[in-house]
C-alpha positions as CSV (number, residue, x, y, z in Angstrom):
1,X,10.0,9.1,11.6
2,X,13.5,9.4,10.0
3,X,13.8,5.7,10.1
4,X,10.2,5.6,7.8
5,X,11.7,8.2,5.1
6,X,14.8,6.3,4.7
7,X,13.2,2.5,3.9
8,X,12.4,3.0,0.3
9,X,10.4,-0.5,0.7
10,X,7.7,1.1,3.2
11,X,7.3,4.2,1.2
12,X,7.1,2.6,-2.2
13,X,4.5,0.6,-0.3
14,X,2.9,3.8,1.9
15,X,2.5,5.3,-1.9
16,X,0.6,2.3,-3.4
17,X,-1.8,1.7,-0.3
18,X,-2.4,5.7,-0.9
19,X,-2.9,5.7,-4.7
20,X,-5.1,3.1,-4.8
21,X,-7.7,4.0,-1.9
22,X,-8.4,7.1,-3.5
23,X,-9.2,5.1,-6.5
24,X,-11.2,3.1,-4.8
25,X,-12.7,5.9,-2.7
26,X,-13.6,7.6,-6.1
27,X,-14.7,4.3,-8.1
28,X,-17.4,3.7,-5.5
29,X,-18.4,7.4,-4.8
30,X,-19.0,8.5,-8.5
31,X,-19.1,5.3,-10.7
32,X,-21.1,3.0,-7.9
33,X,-23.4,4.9,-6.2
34,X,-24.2,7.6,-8.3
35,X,-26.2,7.6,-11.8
36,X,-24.9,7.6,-14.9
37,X,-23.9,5.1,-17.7
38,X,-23.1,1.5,-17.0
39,X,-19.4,0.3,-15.9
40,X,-17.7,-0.9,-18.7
41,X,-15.1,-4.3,-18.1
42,X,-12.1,-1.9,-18.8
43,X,-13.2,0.2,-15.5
44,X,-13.8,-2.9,-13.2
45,X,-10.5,-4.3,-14.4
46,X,-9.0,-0.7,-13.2
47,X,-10.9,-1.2,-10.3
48,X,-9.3,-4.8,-9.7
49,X,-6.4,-3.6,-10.2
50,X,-6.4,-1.1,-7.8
51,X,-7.2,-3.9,-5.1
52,X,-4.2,-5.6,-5.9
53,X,-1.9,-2.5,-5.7
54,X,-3.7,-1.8,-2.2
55,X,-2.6,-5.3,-1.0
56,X,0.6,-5.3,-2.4
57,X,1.3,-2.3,-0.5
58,X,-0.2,-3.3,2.5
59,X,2.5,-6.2,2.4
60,X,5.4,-4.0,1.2
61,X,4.5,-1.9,4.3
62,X,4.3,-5.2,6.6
63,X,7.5,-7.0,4.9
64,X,9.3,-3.2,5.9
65,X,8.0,-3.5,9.3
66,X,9.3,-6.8,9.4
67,X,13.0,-6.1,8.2
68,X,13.4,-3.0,10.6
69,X,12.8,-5.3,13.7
70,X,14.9,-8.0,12.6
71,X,17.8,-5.1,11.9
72,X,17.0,-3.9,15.8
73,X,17.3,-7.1,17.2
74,X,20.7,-7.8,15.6
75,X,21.8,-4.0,16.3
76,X,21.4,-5.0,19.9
77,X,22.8,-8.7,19.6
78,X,26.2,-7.3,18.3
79,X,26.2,-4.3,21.0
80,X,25.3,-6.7,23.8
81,X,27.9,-9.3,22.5
């Protein structure tokens, strides 16, 4: 867990993947399926957006995965050399 709180990468991209599901979660719970006005192009470009930052966080999350292993395996190379 320490190692997670230390990689700014993987909690920049924790933050986004959390940020933008509750938009999402919102956007379809009160603007989708519930009545009211019509979505306006400003609030599906919001909700667009909000995609994005969920991928972009998915792959910060995945690239920070990524780097820790590859860190580990040359941790061990240089102990075991």
């Amino acid at each position: 867990m320490k190692g997670l709180l230390d990689d700014r990468q993987a909690r920049t991209g924790w933050l986004l993947i959390i940020i933008a599901a509750l938009y999402i979660i919102w956007f379809a719970k009160v603007r989708l399926f519930a009545e009211g006005v019509p979505i306006g192009k400003k609030e599906w470009l919001y909700f667009a957006g909000m995609s994005i930052c969920l991928m972009l966080g998915a792959a910060n999350v995945h690239m920070a995965a990524l780097r820790a292993g590859k860190r580990k395996l040359e941790d061990t190379t240089k102990t075991s050399a």
